[in-house]
Structures are given as structure tokens and as C-alpha cells.
ROMIKOL-823504 format. One record per residue (C-alpha): residue number from 1; residue in one letter; z, x, y. Coordinates in Angstrom, 1 decimal, padded with zeros to 4 digits. Each point is the difference from the previous one (the first is absolute). Example, Ala and Ser with C-alpha at 12.3 -4.5 7.8 and 13.67 -1.06 7.14 Angstrom:
# ROMIKOL-823504
  pos  code      c3      c1      c2
    1     a   007.8   012.3  -004.5
    2     s  -000.7   001.4   003.4
This chain:
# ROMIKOL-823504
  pos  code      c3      c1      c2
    1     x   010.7  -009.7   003.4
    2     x  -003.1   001.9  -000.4
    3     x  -001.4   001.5   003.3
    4     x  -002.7  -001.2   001.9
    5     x  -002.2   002.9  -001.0
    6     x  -000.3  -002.9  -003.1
    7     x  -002.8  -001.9   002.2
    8     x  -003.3   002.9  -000.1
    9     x   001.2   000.2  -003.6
   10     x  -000.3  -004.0  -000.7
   11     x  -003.7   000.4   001.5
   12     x  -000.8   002.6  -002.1
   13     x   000.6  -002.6  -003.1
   14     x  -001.6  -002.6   001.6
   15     x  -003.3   001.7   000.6
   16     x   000.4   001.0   003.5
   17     x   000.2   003.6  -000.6
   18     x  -003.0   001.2  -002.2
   19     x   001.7   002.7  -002.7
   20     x  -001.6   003.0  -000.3
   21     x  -002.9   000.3  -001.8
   22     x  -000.2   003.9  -000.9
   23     x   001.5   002.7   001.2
   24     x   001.2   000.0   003.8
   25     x  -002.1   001.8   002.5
   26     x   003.4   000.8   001.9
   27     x   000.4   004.1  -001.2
   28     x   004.1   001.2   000.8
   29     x  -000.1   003.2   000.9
   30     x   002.8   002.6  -000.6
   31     x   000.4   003.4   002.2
   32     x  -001.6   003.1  -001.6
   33     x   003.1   001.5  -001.1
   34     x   001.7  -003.5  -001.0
   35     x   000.3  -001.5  -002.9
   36     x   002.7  -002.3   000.9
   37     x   000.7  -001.5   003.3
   38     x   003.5  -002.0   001.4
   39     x  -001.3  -003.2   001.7
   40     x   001.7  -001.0   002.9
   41     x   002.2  -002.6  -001.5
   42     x   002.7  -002.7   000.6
   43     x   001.6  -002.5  -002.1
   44     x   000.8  -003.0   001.3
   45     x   001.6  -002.8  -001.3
   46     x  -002.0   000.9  -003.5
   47     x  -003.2   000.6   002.4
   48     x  -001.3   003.2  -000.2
   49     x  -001.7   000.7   003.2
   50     x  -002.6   002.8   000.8
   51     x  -000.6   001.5   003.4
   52     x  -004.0   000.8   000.4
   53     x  -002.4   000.1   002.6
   54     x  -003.2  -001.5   000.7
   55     x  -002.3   001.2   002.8
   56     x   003.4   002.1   001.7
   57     x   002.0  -003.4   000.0
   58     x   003.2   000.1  -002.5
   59     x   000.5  -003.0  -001.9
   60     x   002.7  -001.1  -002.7
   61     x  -001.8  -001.5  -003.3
   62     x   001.7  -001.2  -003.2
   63     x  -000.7   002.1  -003.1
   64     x  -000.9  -003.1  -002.6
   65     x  -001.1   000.3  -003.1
   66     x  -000.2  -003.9  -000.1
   67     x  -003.1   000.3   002.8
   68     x  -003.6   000.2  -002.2
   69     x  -000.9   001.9   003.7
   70     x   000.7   002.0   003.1
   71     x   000.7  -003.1   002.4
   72     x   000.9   000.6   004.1
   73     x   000.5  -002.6   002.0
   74     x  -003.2  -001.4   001.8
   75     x   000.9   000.4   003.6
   76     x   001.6   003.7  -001.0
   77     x  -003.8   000.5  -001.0
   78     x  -001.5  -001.2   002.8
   79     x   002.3   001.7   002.3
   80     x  -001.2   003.1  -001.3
   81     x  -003.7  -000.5  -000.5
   82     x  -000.6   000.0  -003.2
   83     x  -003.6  -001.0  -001.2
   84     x   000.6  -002.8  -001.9
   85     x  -003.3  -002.0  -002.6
   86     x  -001.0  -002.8   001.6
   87     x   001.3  -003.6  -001.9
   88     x  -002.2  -002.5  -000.9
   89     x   000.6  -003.7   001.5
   90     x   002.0  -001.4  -002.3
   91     x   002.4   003.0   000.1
   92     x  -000.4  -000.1   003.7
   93     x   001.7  -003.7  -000.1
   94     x   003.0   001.0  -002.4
   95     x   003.1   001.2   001.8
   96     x   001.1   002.3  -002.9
   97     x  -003.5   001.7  -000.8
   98     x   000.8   003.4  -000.5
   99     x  -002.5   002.2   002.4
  100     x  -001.1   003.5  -001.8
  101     x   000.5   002.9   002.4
  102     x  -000.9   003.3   000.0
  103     x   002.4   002.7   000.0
  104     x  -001.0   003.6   000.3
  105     x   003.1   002.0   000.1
  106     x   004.0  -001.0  -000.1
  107     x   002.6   002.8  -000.3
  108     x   003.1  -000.6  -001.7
  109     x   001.6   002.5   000.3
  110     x  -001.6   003.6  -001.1
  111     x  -002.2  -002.4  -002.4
  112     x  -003.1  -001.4   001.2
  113     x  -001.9  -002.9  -001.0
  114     x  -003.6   000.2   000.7
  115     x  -003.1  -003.0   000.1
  116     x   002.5  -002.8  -000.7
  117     x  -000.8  -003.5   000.3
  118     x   002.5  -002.2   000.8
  119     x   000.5  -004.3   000.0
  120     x   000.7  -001.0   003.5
  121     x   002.0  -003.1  -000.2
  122     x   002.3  -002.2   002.4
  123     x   003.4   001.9  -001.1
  124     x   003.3  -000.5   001.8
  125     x   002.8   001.7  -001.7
  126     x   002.8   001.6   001.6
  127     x   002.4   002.2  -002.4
  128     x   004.1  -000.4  -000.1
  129     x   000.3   002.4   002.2
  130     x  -002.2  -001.6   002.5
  131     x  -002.5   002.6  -000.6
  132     x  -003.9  -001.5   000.5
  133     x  -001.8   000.2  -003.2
  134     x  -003.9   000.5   000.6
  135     x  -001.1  -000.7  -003.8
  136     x   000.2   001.4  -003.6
  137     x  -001.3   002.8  -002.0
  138     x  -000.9  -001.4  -002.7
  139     x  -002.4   001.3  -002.9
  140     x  -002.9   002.0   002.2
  141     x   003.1   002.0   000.9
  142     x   001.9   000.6  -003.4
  143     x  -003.3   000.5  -001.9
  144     x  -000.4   002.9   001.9
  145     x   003.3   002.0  -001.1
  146     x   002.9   000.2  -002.2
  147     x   002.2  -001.8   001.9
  148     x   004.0   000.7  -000.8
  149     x   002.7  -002.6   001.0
  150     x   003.3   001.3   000.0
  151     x   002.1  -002.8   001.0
  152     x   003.5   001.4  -000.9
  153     x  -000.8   002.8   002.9
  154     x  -002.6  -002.2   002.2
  155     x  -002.2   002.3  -000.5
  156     x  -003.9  -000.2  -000.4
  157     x  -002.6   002.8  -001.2
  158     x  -003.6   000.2  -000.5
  159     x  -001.1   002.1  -002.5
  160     x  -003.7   001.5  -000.9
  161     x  -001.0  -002.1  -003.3
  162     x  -001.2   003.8  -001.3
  163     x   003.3   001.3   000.8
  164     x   002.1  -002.8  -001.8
  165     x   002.4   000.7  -002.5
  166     x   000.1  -003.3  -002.0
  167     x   003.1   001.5  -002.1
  168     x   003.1  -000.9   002.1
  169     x   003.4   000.1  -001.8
  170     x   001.2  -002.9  -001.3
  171     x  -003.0  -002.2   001.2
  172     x  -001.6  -002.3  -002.0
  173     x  -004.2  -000.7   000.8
  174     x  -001.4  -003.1   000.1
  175     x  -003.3  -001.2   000.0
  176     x  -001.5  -002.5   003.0
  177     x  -003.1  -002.0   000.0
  178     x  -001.6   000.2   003.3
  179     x  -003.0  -002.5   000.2
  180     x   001.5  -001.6   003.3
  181     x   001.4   002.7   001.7
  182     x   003.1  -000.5  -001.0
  183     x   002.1   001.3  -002.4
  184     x   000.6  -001.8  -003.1
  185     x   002.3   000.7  -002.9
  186     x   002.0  -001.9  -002.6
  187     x   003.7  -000.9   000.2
  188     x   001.8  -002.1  -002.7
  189     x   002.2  -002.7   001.3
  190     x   002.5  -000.9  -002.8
  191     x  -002.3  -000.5  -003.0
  192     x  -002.8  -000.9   002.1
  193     x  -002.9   002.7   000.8
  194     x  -002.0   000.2   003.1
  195     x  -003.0   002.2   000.5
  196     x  -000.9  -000.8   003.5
  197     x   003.4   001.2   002.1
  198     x  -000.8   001.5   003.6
  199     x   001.8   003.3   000.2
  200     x   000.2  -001.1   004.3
  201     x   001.6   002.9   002.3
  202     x  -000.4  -003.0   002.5
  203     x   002.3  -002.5  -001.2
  204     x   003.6  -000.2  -000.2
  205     x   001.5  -001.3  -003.2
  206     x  -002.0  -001.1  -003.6
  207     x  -001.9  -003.4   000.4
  208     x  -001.3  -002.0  -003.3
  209     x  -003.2  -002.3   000.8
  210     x   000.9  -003.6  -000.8
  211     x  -002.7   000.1  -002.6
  212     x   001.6   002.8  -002.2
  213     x   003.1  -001.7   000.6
  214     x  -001.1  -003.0  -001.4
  215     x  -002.2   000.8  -002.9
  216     x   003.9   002.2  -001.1
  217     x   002.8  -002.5   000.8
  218     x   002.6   001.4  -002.5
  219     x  -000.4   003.2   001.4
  220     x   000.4  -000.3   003.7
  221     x   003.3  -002.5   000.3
  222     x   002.6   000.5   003.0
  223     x   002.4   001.0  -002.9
  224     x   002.8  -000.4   002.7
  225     x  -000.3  -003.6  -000.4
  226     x  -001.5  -000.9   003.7
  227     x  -002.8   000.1   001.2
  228     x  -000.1   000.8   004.0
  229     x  -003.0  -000.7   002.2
  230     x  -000.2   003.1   002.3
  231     x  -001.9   000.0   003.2
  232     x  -004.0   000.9  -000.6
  233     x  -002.7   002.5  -000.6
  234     x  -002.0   000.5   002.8
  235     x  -003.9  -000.7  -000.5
  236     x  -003.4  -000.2   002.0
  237     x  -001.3  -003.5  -000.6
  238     x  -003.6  -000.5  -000.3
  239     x  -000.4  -000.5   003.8
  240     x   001.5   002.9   001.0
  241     x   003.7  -001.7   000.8
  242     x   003.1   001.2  -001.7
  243     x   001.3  -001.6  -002.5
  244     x   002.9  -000.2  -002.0
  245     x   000.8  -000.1  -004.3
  246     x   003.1  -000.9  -000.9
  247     x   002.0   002.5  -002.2
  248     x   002.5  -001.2  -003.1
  249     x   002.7   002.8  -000.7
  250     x  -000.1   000.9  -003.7
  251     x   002.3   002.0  -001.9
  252     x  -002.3   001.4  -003.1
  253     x   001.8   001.1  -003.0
  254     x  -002.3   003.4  -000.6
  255     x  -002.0   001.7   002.3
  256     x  -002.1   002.8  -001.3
  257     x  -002.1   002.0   001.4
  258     x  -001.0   004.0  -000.7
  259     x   002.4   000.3  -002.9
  260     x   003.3  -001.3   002.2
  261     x   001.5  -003.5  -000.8
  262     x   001.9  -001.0   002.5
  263     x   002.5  -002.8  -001.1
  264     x   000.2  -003.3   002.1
  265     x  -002.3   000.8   002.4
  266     x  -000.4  -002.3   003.6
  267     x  -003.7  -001.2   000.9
  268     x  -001.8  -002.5   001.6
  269     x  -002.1  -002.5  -001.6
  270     x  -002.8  -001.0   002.8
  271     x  -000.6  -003.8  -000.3
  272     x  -003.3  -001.6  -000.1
  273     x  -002.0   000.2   002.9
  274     x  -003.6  -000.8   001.3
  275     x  -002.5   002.7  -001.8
  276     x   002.2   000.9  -003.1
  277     x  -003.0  -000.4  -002.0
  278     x  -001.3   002.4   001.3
  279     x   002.9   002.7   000.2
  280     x  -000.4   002.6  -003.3
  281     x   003.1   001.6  -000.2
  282     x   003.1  -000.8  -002.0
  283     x   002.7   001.0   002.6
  284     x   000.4   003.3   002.6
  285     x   002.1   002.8  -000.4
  286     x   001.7   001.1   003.9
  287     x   002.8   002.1   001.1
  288     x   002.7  -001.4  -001.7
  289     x  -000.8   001.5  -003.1
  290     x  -002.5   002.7   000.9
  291     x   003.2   001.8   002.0
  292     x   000.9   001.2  -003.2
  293     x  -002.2   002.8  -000.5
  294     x  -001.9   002.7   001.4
  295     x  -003.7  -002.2   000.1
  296     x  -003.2   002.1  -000.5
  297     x  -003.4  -001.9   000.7
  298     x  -002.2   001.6  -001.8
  299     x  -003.2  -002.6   000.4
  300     x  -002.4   003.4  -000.6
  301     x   001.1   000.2  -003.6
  302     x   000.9  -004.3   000.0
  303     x   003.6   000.8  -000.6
  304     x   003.2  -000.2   001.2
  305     x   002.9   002.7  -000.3
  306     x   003.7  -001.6   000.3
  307     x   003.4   002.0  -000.7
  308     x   003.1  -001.6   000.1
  309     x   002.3   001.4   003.4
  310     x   003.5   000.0  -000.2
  311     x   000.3  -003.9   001.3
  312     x  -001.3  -001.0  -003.5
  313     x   003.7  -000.5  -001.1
  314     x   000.7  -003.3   000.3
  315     x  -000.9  -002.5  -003.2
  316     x  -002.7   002.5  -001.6
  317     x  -000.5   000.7  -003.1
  318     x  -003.1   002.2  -001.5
């Protein structure tokens, strides 16, 4: 089941979190004689989490490519102080409104991240290993650097976009769209082509919108021969309460995406729910398939850089 880190994400297509409209103010800065940087890192469960600090506090946030934002929780923020835009009334009366906050510094590690402004947000999320999540960096972050996701090794790097060498062995680029903040690329499912797939660090396995699903009903088929009703994808509902999607396991026949095919591949179709029309996207791409390669965001040059690890054994075929 997708993590809970799902719910700032379902704002962010509903409206709730304004996309960026330029270039983010946020600046990451790198040590003089540093060109790369190891983040303080853990996996967890197919979380990657990030130990930073905000105003000498250290906090755990979810790296989340699937987040059009750098969201903290609201009463982390006001914990620590931060000045925060005043909302007007009718954001004032919604539960989820999501509170801009100005950051001026957080360290992660030797990087820094200067003049960030964040989305304050009721968030309660508490990792597998009971860690307490504090939010997301989301695209103010990874616009800032090359960042490098090596989940054979849990490892995670920041690299200076100047200093980026965009020819890794073996990797295959691919271009995103990023008009929402997120990372968008196209997958083929069976015969079936999608343009608007979330590449989302934040999620667990590959999702198809019930849309997509529908308008291509010889392509996505439980080819087992049964369909199962799992439990369901976690949402924020439009006043502010979780709420749940239920999730139909489906065994596609191709899967392709960045010149891999990977045969009978399991996803999740997401049923129906309130607001699909206005949900975008054709499906999400999480950790169940991103663990297969060494992952570079490169939003500074609207790419991203994926060679196969040595996991990509199983059912592939180039």
C-alpha cells in the first residue's frame, strides 16, 4: 500500500498546493571544495528518509519526488517559529490549507539549502521504523541539485548541476515534463502509451489512475485470472480528513519504461474516487520498480538518469 506521504501529494493535484511558477527562490548550496555531498540517508521500508535541521532542531523528512513542494508539518513549523504568510478567510476555515512558511536555512548534511519556502500542512506520518516524519522534500529541494538515488547501496548524493556528468555507464536519459512540480515521463503499459506517469520517490509500488485504466481495458487485465481488492490508498479528502481509495491488484503483461520491459509486471489500478476529474496523471511510478536502478534527478536539465543495478534480473528484457 502506498505510504501516507500519498496525502500532501493528493493536495497538490487537487489544487491545494500551488506548483511552482518559475524557478524556486530556495538556492542549495554546496561546500567550497565540494562538488558532491553524502546526505544523511536511510531507507526504510522503500522510504528514503533525510536527517536535516531547521533552526538547530533535527528532523527526519521523506525525500519525494511525488511532493510539487517542500512540505513540514504545521505544528513542527510553529514549534520552531517560522514566519509563515498570513491566509486569507476562506483558507483560514479549511482544515488542510497549506500555510507558506519561510525557511531561511536547513542543513542536510554538508549541503545547505538557503531562502526556502515551505507548505505547512496538518501532516502525521510516522515511518516503519517508528521514526517521526516531519514532511517531504519535494521539488524546491531537487530543483536545486543533481540528486543521485542509489537504491541497491541506500545511498543518496547531491551533486552541483555544473559538476554533473550526465554520461553514466549503461544508463539510459529520459526526458520529464515538469509544469507541476513533479516529474513526468512516459511508460508503455502493454500496447498502451502513457505520457503523464509520476516518477514518485514517495510511493511504494506503480499505481495506474482509474481513468487510464479505463480508456485501455485490453491492456491492463489481472492476466492471473482474479482480480483481488487490496486494502486502500491513503488520501486527504477535501476537508482535510483522511481518506481512503481502494486498490485492484493487476498483473500487466508489459511494463516498459527507460528502455527495460519487464514481463508480467504487478500494479495497482486506483478505483474511482471523488475528484478524479480532476487528477492528470496516468498512473505513479514508486519503489517497487524504481529499486532497480541507480536514479539521477536531474530537474536542472528536465531529465532523468536511470542504470539498471544488479537486481534488474528477474523478467527483463531490453
Amino acid at each position: 500500500m502506498l505510504s501516507l506521504a500519498i496525502l500532501p501529494f493528493a493536495l497538490a493535484l487537487t489544487g491545494a498546493l500551488a506548483a511552482p511558477s518559475g524557478a524556486p527562490a530556495a538556492r542549495d548550496e554546496f561546500p567550497v571544495t565540494q562538488s558532491v555531498v553524502a546526505l544523511p540517508a536511510r531507507f526504510v521500508d522503500g522510504d528514503i528518509i533525510l536527517r536535516l535541521a531547521i533552526a538547530g532542531r533535527n528532523l527526519d523528512f521523506v525525500l519525494d519526488s511525488g511532493a510539487s513542494s517542500i512540505i513540514i508539518d504545521r505544528d513542527v513549523a510553529r514549534d520552531l517559529g517560522l514566519p509563515n504568510a498570513p491566509l486569507g478567510p476562506a483558507a483560514e476555515m479549511d482544515p488542510a490549507a497549506a500555510t507558506p512558511v519561510d525557511v531561511a536555512e536547513i542543513a542536510i548534511g554538508d549541503l545547505t539549502v538557503r531562502n526556502a519556502v515551505a507548505s505547512a500542512l496538518p501532516f502525521a506520518y510516522e515511518a516503519k521504523d517508528h521514526t517521526v516524519i516531519a514532511g517531504l522534500l519535494g521539488y524546491d529541494f531537487l530543483a536545486g541539485a543533481v540528486v543521485h538515488v542509489d537504491y541497491r547501496h541506500q545511498r543518496v548524493f547531491a551533486i552541483a548541476p555544473g559538476a554533473f556528468d550526465p554520461d553514466v555507464p549503461g544508463a539510459t536519459s529520459v526526458p520529464i515534463t515538469l509544469e507541476d512540480g513533479v516529474p513526468m515521463v512516459s511508460v508503455r503499459v502493454g500496447n498502451a502509451s502513457g505520457d503523464r506517469f509520476i516518477v514518485d520517490s514517495g510511493a511504494d509500488d506503480v499505481y495506474l489512475f482509474d481513468r487510464f485504466a479505463r480508456a485501455h481495458p485490453r491492456d491492463i487485465v489481472d492476466r492471473r485470472g482474479a482480480v483481488t481488492q487490496f486494502s486502500s490508498l491513503a488520501y486527504r479528502g477535501d476537508d482535510g480528513a483522511p481518506a481512503r481509495m481502494s486498490l485492484i491488484a493487476v498483473d500487466v503483461d508489459d511494463f516498459t519504461f527507460a528502455d527495460i520491459d519487464f514481463r508480467h509486471f504487478l500494479a495497482y489500478r486506483v478505483a474511482a474516487f471523488d475528484g478524479d476529474a480532476d487528477v492528470d496523471p496516468d498512473g505513479l511510478i514508486g519503489y517497487r520498480f524504481l529499486r532497480y536502478y541507480d536514479l539521477y534527478f536531474d530537474y536542472p536539465a528536465a531529465r532523468l538518469i536511470l542504470a539498471p543495478n544488479d537486481l534488474a534480473t528477474h523478467g527483463l528484457r531490453r
